[in-house]
C-alpha positions in Angstrom: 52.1 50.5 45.4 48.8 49.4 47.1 45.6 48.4 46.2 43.2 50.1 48.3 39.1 49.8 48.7 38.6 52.4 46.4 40.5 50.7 43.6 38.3 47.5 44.4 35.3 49.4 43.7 36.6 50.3 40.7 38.0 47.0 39.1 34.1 45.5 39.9 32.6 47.8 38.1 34.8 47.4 35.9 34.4 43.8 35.6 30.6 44.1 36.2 30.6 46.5 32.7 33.0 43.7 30.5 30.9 40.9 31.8 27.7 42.6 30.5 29.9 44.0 27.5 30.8 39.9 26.9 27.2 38.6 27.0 26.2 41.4 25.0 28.9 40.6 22.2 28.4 36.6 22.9 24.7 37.6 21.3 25.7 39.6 18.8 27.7 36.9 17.6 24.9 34.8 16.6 23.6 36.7 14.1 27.3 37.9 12.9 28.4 35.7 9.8 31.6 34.6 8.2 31.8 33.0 4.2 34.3 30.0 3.6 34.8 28.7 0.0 36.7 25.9 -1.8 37.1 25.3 -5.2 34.4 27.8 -6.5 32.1 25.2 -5.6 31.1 24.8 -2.4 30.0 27.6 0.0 29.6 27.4 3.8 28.1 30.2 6.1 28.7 30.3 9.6 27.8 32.2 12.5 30.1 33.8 14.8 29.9 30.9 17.2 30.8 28.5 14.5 27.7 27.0 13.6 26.7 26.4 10.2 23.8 28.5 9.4 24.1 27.2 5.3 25.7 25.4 2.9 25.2 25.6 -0.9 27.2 22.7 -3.2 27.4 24.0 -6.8 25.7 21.4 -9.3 28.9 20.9 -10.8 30.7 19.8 -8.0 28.9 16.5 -7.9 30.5 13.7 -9.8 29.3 10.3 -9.0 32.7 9.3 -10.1 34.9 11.5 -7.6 32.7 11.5 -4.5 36.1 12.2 -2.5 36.9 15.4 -4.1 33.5 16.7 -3.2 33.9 15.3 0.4 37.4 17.2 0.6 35.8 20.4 -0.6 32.7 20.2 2.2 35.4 19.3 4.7 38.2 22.4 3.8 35.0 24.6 4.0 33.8 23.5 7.2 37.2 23.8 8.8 38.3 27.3 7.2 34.4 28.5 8.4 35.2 27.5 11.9 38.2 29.0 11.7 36.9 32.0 10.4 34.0 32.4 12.9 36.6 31.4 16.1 38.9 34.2 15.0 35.9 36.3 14.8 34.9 35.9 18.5 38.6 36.5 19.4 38.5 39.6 18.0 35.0 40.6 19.4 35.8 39.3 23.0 39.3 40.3 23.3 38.5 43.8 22.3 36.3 44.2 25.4 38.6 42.0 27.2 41.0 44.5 26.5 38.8 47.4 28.5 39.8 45.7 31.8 42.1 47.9 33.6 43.2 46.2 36.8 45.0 48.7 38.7 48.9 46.9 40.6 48.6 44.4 37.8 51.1 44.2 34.7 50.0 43.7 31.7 46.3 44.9 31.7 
């Protein structure tokens, strides 16, 4: 089966329309956030692009005498935040991703 002009024209529009669907959802990603927590005590807010937009650290959690655990908790947050916000983007872009249609090839 051949891929003719007509069938170019088509995939760059198509591509034309994800790649202004992509930017479009790479925006909207800034202002879309994801909550991690660890041990009821500290909170981290992220935005879809993985940057920390807050963090809040219960009074409670802070024990002169077990600086560690607290330094554990900030760290299992950060790490399940970026986590959260990376799978976020996947499922964002890869959606659109998923509108290309390019005809001859398998797969898409």
């Amino acid at each position: 089966m051949g891929f003719n002009m007509k069938d170019m024209g088509k995939m760059m529009k198509q591509m034309q329309q994800v790649q202004a669907d992509m930017a479009q959802a790479q925006e909207a990603l800034k202002t879309e956030l994801v909550e991690a927590r660890a041990g009821g005590v500290v909170t981290a807010v992220f935005n879809g692009h993985g940057d920390i937009q807050s963090i809040e650290i219960a009074p409670e959690a802070v024990d002169p005498n077990d600086v560690e655990m607290l330094q554990d908790l900030i760290l299992s947050v950060v790490r399940e935040g970026q986590a959260k916000a990376q799978a976020l983007a996947e499922e964002r872009l890869g959606r659109i991703a998923g509108q290309l249609n390019v005809p001859g090839l398998p797969g898409f």
